[in-house]
C-alpha positions in Angstrom: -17.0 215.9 66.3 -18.2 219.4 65.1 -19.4 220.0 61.8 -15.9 221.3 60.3 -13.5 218.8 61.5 -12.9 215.6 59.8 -11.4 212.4 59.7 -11.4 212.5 56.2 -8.4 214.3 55.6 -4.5 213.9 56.8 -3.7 217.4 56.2 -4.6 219.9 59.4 -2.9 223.0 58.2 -4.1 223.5 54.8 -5.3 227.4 53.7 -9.1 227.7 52.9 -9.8 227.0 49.7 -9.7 229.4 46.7 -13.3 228.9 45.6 -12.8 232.0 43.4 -9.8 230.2 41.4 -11.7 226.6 41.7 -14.8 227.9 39.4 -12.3 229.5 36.8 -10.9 226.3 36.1 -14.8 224.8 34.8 -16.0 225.9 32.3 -19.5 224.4 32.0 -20.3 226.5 35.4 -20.2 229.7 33.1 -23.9 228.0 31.7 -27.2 230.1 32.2 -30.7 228.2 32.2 -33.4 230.6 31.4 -31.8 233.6 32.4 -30.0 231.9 35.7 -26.5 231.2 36.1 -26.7 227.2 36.0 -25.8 225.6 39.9 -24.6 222.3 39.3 -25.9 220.8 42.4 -26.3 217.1 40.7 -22.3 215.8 41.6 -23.3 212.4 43.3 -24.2 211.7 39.4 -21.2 213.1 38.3 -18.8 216.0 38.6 -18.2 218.6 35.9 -14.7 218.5 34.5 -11.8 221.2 35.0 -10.6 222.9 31.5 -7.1 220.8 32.2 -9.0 217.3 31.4 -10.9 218.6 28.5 -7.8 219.9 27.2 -5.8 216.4 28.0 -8.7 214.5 26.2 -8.1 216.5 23.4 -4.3 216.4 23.2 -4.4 212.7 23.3 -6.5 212.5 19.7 -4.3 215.0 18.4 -1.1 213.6 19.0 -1.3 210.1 20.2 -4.1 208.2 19.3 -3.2 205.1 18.8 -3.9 201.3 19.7 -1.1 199.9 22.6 2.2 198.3 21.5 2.7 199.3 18.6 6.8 199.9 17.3 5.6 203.9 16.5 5.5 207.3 18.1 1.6 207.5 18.3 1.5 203.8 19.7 4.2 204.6 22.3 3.0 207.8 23.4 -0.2 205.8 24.6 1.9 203.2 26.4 3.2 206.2 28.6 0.1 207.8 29.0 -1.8 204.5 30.4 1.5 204.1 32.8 0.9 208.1 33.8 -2.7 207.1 34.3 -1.9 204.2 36.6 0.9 206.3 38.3 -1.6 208.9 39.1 -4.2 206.6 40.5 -1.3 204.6 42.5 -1.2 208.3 44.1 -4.7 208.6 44.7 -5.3 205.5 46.3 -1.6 205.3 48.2 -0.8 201.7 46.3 1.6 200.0 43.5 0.7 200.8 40.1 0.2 197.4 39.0 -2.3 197.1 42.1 -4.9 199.9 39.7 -6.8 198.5 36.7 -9.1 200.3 34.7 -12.7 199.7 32.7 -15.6 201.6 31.2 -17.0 202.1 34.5 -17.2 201.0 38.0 -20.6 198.8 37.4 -19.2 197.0 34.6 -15.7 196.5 36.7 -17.5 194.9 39.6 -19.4 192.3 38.2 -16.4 191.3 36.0 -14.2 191.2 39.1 -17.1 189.5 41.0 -17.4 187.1 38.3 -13.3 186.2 38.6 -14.1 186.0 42.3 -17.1 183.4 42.0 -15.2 181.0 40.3 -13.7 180.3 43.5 -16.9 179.9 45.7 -19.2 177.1 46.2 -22.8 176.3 47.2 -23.3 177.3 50.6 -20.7 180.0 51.1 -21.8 183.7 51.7 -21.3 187.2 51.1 -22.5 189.9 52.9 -24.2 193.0 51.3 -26.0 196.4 52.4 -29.3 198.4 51.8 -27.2 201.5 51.5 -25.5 200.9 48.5 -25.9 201.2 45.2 -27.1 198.6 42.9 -23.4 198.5 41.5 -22.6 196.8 44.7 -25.2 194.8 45.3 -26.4 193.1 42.1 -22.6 191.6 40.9 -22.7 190.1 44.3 -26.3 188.9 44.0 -25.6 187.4 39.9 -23.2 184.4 42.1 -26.5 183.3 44.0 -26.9 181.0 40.4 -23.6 179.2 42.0 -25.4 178.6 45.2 -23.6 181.4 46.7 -25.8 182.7 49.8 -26.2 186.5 50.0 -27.4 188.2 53.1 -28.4 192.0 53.2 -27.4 193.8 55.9 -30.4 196.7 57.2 -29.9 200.3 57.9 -30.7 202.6 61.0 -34.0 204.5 59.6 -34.3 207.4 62.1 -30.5 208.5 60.2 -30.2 205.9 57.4 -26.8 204.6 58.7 -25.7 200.6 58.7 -27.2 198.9 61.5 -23.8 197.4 62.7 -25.2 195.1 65.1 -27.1 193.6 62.3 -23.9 193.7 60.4 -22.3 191.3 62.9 -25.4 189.0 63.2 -24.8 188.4 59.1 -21.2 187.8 59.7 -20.9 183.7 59.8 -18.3 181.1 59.3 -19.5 181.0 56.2 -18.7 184.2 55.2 -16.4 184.7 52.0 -16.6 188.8 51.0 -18.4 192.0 52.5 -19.4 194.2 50.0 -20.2 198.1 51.9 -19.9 201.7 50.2 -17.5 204.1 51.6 -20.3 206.9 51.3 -23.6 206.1 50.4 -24.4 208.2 47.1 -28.2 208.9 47.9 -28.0 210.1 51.9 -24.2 211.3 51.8 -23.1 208.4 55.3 -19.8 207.5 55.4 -19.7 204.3 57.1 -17.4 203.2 59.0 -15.2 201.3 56.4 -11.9 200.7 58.9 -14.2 198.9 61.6 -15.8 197.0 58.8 -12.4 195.7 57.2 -11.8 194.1 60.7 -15.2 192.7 60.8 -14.3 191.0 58.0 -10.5 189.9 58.0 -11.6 188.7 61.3 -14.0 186.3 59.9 -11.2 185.4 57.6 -13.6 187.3 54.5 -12.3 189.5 51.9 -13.6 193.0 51.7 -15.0 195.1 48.5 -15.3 198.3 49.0 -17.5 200.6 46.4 -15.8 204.6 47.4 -17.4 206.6 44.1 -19.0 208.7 46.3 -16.6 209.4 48.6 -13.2 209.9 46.4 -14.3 213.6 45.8 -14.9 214.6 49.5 -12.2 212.4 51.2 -8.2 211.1 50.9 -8.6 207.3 50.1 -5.9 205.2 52.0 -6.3 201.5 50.9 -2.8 200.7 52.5 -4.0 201.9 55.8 -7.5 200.3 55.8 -6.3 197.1 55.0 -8.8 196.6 52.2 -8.7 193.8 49.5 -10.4 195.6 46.8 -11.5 199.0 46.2 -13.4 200.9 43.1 -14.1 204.4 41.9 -15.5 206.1 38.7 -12.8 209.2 38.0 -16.2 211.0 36.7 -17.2 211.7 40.3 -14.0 213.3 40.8 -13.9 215.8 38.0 -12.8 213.2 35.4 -13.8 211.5 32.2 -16.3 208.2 32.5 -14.2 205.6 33.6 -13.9 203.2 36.6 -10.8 202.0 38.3 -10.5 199.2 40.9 -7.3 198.6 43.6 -6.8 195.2 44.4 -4.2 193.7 46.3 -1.4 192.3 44.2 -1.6 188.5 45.5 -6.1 188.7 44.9 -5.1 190.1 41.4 -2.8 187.0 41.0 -5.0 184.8 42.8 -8.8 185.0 41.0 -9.1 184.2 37.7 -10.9 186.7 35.6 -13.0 186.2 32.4 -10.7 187.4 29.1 -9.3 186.7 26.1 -6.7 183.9 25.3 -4.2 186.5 23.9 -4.2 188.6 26.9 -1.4 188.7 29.0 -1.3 187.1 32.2 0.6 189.6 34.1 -0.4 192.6 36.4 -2.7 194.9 36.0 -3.5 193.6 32.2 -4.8 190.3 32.8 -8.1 192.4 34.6 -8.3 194.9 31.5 -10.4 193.7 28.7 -10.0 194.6 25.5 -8.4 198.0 24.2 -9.0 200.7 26.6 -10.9 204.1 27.1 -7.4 205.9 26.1 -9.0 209.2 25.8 -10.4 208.9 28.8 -7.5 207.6 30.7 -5.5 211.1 29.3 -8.3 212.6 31.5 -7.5 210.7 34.3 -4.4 211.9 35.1 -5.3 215.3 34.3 -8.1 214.8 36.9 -5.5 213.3 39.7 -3.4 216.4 38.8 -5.6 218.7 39.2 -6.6 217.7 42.9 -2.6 218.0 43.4 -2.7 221.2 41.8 -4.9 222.6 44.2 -3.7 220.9 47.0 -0.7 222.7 46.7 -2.6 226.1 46.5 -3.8 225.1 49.6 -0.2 224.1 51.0 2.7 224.7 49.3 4.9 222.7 51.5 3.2 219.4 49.7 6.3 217.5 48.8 5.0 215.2 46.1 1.7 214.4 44.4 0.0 212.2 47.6 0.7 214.7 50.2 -0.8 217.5 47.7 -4.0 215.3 47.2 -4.3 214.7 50.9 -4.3 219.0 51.4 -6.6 219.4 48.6 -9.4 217.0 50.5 -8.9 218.4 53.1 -9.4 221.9 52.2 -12.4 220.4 49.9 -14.0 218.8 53.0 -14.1 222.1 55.1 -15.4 224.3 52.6 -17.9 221.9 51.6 -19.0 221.2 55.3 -19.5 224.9 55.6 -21.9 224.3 52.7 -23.7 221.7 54.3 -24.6 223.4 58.0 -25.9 226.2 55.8 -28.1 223.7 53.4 -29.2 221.3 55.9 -30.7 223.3 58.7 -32.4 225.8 55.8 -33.8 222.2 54.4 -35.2 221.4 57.9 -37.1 224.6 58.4 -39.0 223.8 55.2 -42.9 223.4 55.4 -43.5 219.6 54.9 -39.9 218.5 54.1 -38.9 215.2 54.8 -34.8 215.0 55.6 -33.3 211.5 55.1 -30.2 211.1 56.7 -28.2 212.3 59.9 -29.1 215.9 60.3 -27.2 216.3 63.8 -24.9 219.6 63.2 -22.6 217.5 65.9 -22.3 214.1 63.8 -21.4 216.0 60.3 -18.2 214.0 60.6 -19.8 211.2 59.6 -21.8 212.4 56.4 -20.7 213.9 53.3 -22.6 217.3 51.8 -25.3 214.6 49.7 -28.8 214.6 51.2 -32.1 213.3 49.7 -35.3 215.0 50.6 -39.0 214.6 50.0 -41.7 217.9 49.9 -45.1 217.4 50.7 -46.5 218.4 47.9 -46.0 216.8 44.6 -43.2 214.3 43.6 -39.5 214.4 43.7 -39.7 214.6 39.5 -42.0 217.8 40.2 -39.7 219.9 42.3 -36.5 218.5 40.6 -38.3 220.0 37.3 -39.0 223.4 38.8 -35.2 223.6 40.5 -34.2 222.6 36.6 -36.1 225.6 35.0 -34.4 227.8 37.3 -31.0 226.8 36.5 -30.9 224.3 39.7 -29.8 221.2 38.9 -30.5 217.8 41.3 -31.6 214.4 40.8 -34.7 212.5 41.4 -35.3 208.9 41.7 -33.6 206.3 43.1 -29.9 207.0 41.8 -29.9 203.0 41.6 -29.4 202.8 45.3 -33.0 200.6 45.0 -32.8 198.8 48.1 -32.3 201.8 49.7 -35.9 203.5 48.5 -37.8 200.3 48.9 -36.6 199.7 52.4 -37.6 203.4 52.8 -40.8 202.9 51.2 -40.5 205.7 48.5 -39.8 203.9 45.9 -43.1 203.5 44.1 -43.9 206.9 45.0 -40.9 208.7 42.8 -38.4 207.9 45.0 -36.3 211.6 46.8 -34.9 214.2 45.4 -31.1 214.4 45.9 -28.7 217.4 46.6 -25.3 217.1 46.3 -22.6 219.8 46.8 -18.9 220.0 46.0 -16.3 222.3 46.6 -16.8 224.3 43.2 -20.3 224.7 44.5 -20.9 227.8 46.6 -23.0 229.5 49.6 -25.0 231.8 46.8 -26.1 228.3 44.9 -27.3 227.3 48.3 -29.3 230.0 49.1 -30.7 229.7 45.6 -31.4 226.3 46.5 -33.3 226.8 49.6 -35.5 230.1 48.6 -36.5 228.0 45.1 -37.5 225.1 47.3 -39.8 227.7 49.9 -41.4 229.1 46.9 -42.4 225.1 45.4 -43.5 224.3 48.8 -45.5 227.0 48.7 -47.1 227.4 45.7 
């Protein structure tokens, strides 16, 4: 597979994307550190937010804040915009509405759901979990191991930092009740292979969890056609407010128990949902959903309704962001003392998203994240709480990598920026 094509997308004759029109609609990347333009380059953390969401957030205090199910205007207008908010996300993920539930984020979420989940589990029984995920799905998993619950980590591939599926398969045991894996891991940008995986599992008669918040801004999420049980994503990493939402299959909904209060109601999606939600935030949902469909019909006007439009704008997304990558990650590579983590291979670009972690040879990841900062350059160092991931690296106690993340309102001039700041670290 070349660098530009992708099995990401469902859409193969969407126009280029409109980068020109994509950076009117945020207004944060108007921002100048010290003199530079700010280049948000830190999106694996979080996305900034088009002007549409902020000006949904907004609308909804001005003209419909107000608690659910209540016999008033205010009270109903937020009953519709939570059923808009779960329309929208039914779109995104290509399910039912009452299949979407919503929370403060996706960390919180999972160890709620997991929670639900381990009431049905006993001693002995297993679930299987990987070192290239982020703590958010690994830790929820690991808190049932006070049931007796066994967990088994599955290792990664270190020469590209990709599963080690044969590995994978040896942890696979009649015993085996979930498999929690990332769609893309959020420190080294692999997409794993998620369809193969579901098999794995339904084949061992397991459920499957899988963790997509790095993926949903580079890739169309289908959970209908990978079969999976469960699926969770923060609407922050895809130019939204901070939130989480997790898919579930209607009869898993039904089936686990979750944790809430007596009033509650028992039915779908509300029974998952506790307490009063984020409404503001869920305004912003939607307005994030639409905007993807906005400019996936930029993109293709012959987009007949909102999934098809989000299906072209990922897929326009995903080539102008791969472009992005085979100029960053070869200019990374010819770096004095850079270490590259990850698959580098121009040829397997299909199976990586435009996320890569680094480490210089001089200094720490804080130092060179702190002089990419003062230029207006903005990246992450640390550990991005995919822990297992830096320990089983062995960077951990030495400040962990500096990570680079690009989306599509990021451009080719950031990059350069990127590279010629990082040549004049490593050399000074």
């Amino acid at each position: 597979m070349n660098a530009s094509s992708s099995q990401h997308g469902s859409q193969t004759q969407a126009a280029p994307l409109d980068v020109s029109w994509v950076r009117m609609q945020f207004p944060s990347l108007k921002q100048v550190v010290n003199g530079h333009p700010a280049a948000f380059l830190d999106a694996p953390a979080g996305t900034q937010v088009p002007r549409c969401v902020i000006d949904a957030v907004c609308d909804y205090f001005e003209s419909s804040n107000a608690n659910t199910c209540g016999a008033f205007i205010t009270s109903r207008r937020t009953d519709e915009m939570i059923a808009a908010a779960r329309l929208a996300m039914a779109d995104f993920f290509n399910c039912d509405s009452d299949e979407v539930f919503f929370g403060p984020n996706m960390t919180t979420m999972t160890f709620a759901l997991a929670r639900g989940i381990g009431r049905d589990l006993r001693p002995g029984d297993e679930i299987v979990v990987t070192m290239l995920d982020h703590d958010a799905n690994v830790a929820p998993w690991r808190a049932l191991e006070e049931r007796g619950v066994i967990v088994r980590q599955v290792d990664i591939r270190e020469d590209d930092c990709t599963l080690d599926m044969a590995d994978l398969r040896r942890k696979i045991t009649d015993r085996t009740k979930l498999i929690a894996v990332g769609y893309a891991s959020n420190a080294v940008g692999t997409v794993n292979p998620v369809e193969e995986i579901v098999r794995l599992a339904h084949d061992a008669g397991a459920l499957i969890f899988i963790d997509a918040v790095h993926y949903a801004p580079h890739g169309t999420i289908d959970v209908r056609r990978l079969d999976c049980d469960f699926l969770a994503c923060s609407p922050y990493k895809f130019f939204g407010p901070h939130m989480g939402c997790i898919y579930g299959k209607r009869e898993l909904l039904l089936r686990f128990r979750p944790y809430k209060v007596r009033p509650a109601p028992e039915t779908l999606p509300d029974r998952w949902e506790t307490g009063t939600q984020i409404h503001e935030g869920l305004a912003g949902v939607s307005a994030a959903v639409d905007y993807i469909a906005s400019l996936g019909r930029r993109c293709d006007p012959s987009a007949t309704n909102r999934r098809s439009a989000i299906a072209s704008a990922h897929h326009a997304m995903r080539e102008y962001e791969m472009r992005l990558a085979v100029q960053m990650i070869p200019g990374l590579l010819e770096i004095p003392g850079l270490r590259f983590y990850g698959i580098s291979d121009l040829s397997r670009f299909g199976e990586r998203v435009p996320t890569v972690s680094v480490r210089l040879a001089k200094g720490k990841p804080l130092d060179a994240a702190k002089f990419l900062g003062d230029r207006g350059i903005f990246t992450w160092d640390g550990n991005y709480y995919a822990l297992n991931l830096t320990e089983r690296l062995g960077v951990e106690k030495d400040g962990g990598l500096l990570r680079i993340g690009l989306v599509h309102y990021n451009t080719a001039e950031e990059v350069e920026r990127l590279l010629s700041t990082l040549r004049e670290f490593a050399a000074s």
